[in-house]
N, C-alpha and C positions, 0 to 999 in steps of 0.2 A: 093737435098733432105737431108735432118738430119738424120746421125745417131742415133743408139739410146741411145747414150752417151755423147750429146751436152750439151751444158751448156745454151744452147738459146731457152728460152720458148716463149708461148705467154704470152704481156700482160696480167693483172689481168682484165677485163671489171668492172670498179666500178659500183654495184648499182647505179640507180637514186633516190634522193629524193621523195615520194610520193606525185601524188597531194593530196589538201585537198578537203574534201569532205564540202560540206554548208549544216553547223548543225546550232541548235540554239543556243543560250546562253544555254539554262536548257539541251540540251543534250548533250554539250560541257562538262557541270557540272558532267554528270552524267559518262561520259568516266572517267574522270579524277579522279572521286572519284572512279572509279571500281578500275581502273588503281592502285590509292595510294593505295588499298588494294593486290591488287594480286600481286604486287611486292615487299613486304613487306616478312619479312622470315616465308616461309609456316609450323609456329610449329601447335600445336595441336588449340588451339584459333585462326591460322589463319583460319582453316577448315571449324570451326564453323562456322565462318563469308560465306560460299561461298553461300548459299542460299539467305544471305540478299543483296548479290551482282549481284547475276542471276534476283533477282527480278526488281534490279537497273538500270540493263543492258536491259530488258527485251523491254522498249520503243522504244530501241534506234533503226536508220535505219540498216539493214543488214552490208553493210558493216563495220560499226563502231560497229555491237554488235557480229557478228560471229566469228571474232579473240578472243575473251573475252570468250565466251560459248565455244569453242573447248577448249581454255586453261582451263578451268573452269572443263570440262568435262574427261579432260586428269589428273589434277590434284585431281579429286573425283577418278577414275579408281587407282589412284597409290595409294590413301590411301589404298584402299582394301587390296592393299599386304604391310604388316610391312617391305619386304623386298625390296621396291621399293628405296630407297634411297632416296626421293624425297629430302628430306630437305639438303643432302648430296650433291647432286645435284645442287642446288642453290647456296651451299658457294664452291662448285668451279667453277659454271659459274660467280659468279658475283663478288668473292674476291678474283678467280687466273687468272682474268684472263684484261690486260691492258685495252682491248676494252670495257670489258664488265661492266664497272666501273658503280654505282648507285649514284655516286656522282660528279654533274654537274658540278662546276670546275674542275674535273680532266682532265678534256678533252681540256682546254684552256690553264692549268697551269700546270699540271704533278703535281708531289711532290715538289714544288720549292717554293722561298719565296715569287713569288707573290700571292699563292693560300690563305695565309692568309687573302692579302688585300681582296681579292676576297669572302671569307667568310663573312668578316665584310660587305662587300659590302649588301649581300645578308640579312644578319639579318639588317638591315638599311632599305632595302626595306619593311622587313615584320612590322617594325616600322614607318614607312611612312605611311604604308595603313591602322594604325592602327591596327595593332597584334602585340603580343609576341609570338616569338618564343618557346616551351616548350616542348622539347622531349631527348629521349638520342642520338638519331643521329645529325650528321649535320646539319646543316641549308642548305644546297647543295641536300643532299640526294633525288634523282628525287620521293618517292611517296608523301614527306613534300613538296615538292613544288607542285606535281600538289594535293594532297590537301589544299593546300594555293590558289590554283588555282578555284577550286570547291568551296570553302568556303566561299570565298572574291569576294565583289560585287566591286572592289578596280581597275583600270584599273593597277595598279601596279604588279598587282599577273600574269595577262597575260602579260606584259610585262616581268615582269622574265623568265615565263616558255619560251616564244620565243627568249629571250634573249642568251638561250642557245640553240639554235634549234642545232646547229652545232652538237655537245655534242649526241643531243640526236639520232640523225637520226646515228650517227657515233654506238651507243649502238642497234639499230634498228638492220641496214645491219650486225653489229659482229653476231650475236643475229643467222639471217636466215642462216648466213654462215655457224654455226654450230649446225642449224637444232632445237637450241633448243624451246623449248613450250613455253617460255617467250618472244620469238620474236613478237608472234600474240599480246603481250599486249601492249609492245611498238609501234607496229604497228598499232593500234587503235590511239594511245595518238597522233602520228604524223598524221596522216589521219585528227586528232581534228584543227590540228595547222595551223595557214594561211600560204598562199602558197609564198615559199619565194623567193627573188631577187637571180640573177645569182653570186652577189657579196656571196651570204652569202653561194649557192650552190659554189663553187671557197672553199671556204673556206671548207667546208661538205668534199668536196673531195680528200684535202689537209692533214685534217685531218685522215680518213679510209687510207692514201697512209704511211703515217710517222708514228701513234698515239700521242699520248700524249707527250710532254716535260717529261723527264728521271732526270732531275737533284734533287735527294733526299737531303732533308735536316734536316730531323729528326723532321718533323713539329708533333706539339701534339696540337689538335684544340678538345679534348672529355671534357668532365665534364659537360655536359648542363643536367640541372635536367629535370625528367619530368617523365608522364607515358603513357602506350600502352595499353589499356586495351580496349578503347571502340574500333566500329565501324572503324571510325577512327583511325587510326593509331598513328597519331601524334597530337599535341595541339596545333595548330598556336592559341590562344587564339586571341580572338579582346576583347581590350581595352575594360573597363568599361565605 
């Protein structure tokens, strides 16, 4: 038996991947368009937005609309108090912290020279399916994709957001492990997503066990114009 001064724990037991639950196309749309809103940085206009997104959510089956309405409901409770920190709350769950990264190359490439290609990669897609990219964040940024996702009738747009499953499911399990309210959103978006091969689960796991690639290289990928003002949070425009 162990003292209780060993150095010999048990293993970590990793999360499993979720199954996916069989939505349609138009409720798949509408997870993802909640989703691109409620993960988006909750200032005073995101708030506004939460009614037109309760109503959005509102069709969907139980399990893919109650993660969303708890968060939703947790997020209206903390406006009530000016002292809830909520929006403080956010930029250190999702900007301190490696796991909890909002932008989906991170999680395949770290801060290293391949994340550029990797960017380019991703606005190339949203020009394939016909859009332009237009916002101030990334073209990575997971609610610019899964509203690229919801937007685009584009087999392209679903092919990106799965393209990253690894990424996302790894943002998911960080998410529950430390209890926070934005777990249940991402936990909706994966529940949307098909259900995937052992190769790709191999890899999910690999990922939650190491994180992300560490090698910094002082990449600078900002300057993309654009605005946030509506609904939507970000402008995948389609093509004239």
């Amino acid at each position: 038996m162990l003292d209780t001064n060993s150095r010999v724990t048990p293993r970590r037991r990793l999360p499993a991947p979720l199954d996916a639950l069989a939505l349609s196309r138009e409720q798949r749309q509408r997870v993802h368009m909640a989703a691109a809103v409620l993960l988006d940085y909750p200032d005073a206009t995101w708030f506004a937005k939460l009614p037109t997104v309760r109503a959005l959510v509102a069709p969907l089956p139980e399990p893919a609309r109650a993660p969303l309405e708890v968060f939703m409901d947790a997020a209206v409770q903390a406006s009530a108090s000016p002292s809830s920190g909520w929006e403080q709350r956010y930029v250190v769950t999702f900007d301190l912290k490696r796991k909890c990264s909002l932008y989906l190359t991170y999680y395949a490439t770290g801060d290293t020279r391949k994340r550029g290609t990797a960017l380019v990669t991703i606005l190339e897609a949203y020009r394939a399916a016909g859009w332009e990219f237009d916002a101030d964040e990334l073209p990575d940024y997971l609610p610019a994709v899964l509203e690229f996702s919801a937007m685009s009738d584009s087999e392209i747009a679903a092919a990106l957001l799965s393209s990253h499953r690894e990424g996302i499911e790894v943002l998911r399990a960080a998410l529950e492990e430390i209890d926070s309210p934005w777990a249940g959103v991402v936990r909706a978006v994966t529940l949307s997503l098909p259900r995937i091969d052992e190769a790709t689960r191999e890899r999910y796991l690999a990922l939650i066990s190491e994180g992300p690639p560490t090698e910094t290289v002082g990449l600078s990928f900002l300057g993309l114009p654009g605005v946030r003002d509506a609904l939507p949070p970000f402008s995948a425009r389609e093509h004239a």
